[in-house]
N, C-alpha and C positions, 0 to 999 in steps of 0.2 A: 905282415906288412903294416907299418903304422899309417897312422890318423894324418891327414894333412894339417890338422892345427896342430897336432906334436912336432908335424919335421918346423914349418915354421916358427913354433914355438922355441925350436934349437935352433933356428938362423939368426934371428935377432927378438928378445925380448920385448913384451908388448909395453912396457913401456920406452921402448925407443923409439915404438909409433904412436904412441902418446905425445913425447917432446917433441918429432920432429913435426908430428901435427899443430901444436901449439906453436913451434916456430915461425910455419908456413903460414898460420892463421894471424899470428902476431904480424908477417910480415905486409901480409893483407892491409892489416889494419892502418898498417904506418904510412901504406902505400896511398890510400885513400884519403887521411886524414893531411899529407905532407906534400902530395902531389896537388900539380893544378891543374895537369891537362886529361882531357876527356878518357882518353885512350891509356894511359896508363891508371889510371881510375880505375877504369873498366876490367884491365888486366890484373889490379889489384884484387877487385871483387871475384874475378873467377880463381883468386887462388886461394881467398878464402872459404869456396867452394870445395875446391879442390881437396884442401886438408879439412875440410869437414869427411870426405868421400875417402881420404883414406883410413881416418881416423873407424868409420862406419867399415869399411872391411875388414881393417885390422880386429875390429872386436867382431866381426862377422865371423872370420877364421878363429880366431881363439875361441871361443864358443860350439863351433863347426854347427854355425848355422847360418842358412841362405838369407836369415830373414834383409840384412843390412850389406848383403851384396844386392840381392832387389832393389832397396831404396837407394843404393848409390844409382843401379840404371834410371831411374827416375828420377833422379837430382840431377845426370848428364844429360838427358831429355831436358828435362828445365833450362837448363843451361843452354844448350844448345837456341832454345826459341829463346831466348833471353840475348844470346850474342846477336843473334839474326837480328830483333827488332833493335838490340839498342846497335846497333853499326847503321841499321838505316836514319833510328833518330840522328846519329853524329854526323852521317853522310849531309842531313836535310838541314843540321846546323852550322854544318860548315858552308854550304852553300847559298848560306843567309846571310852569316856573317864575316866567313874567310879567316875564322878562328877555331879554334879546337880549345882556346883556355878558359876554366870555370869563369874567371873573373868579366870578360868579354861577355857571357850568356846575360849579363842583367840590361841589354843591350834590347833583349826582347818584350822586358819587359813594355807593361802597356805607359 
């Protein structure tokens, strides 16, 4: 019986979860940087998350070690309390101000 980093190693090459991580984390980026509203910001950052975590499993497998399947569950924890508080912060600023657009937030200032 082979290794499960071998059969995956014959599904798709690890550098195709190398590019498509770098895509996903590119796409991240563009999201944040191009977008104005809170929520798709938001949605940006966890998917820069996200292709960090896959990127962390894919060498987890190819290695056929746990160690960077562990830190992805611990990154999806983070995440997790990280969507929580920041949906509350948006909730509490949209209730303030009846906006969800960055540009709107300098509104609070003092």
């Amino acid at each position: 019986m082979e290794n499960i980093s071998t059969q995956i190693a014959q599904v798709a090459p690890l550098e195709h979860y190398i590019i498509l991580s770098a895509l996903l984390f590119s796409l991240g980026v563009l999201g944040v940087m191009l977008r104005r509203n809170v929520i798709i910001m938001f949605m940006s950052i966890e998917l820069m998350l996200n292709a960090c975590n896959l990127l962390l499993a894919a060498f987890s497998a190819f290695h056929s070690s746990a160690a960077g399947q562990v830190f992805v569950f611990f990154i999806m924890i983070v995440a997790a309390a990280e969507v929580a508080v920041g949906l509350a912060i948006i909730v509490m600023i949209y209730r303030n101000i009846h906006s969800i657009d960055i540009n709107e937030l300098s509104k609070l200032k003092w």
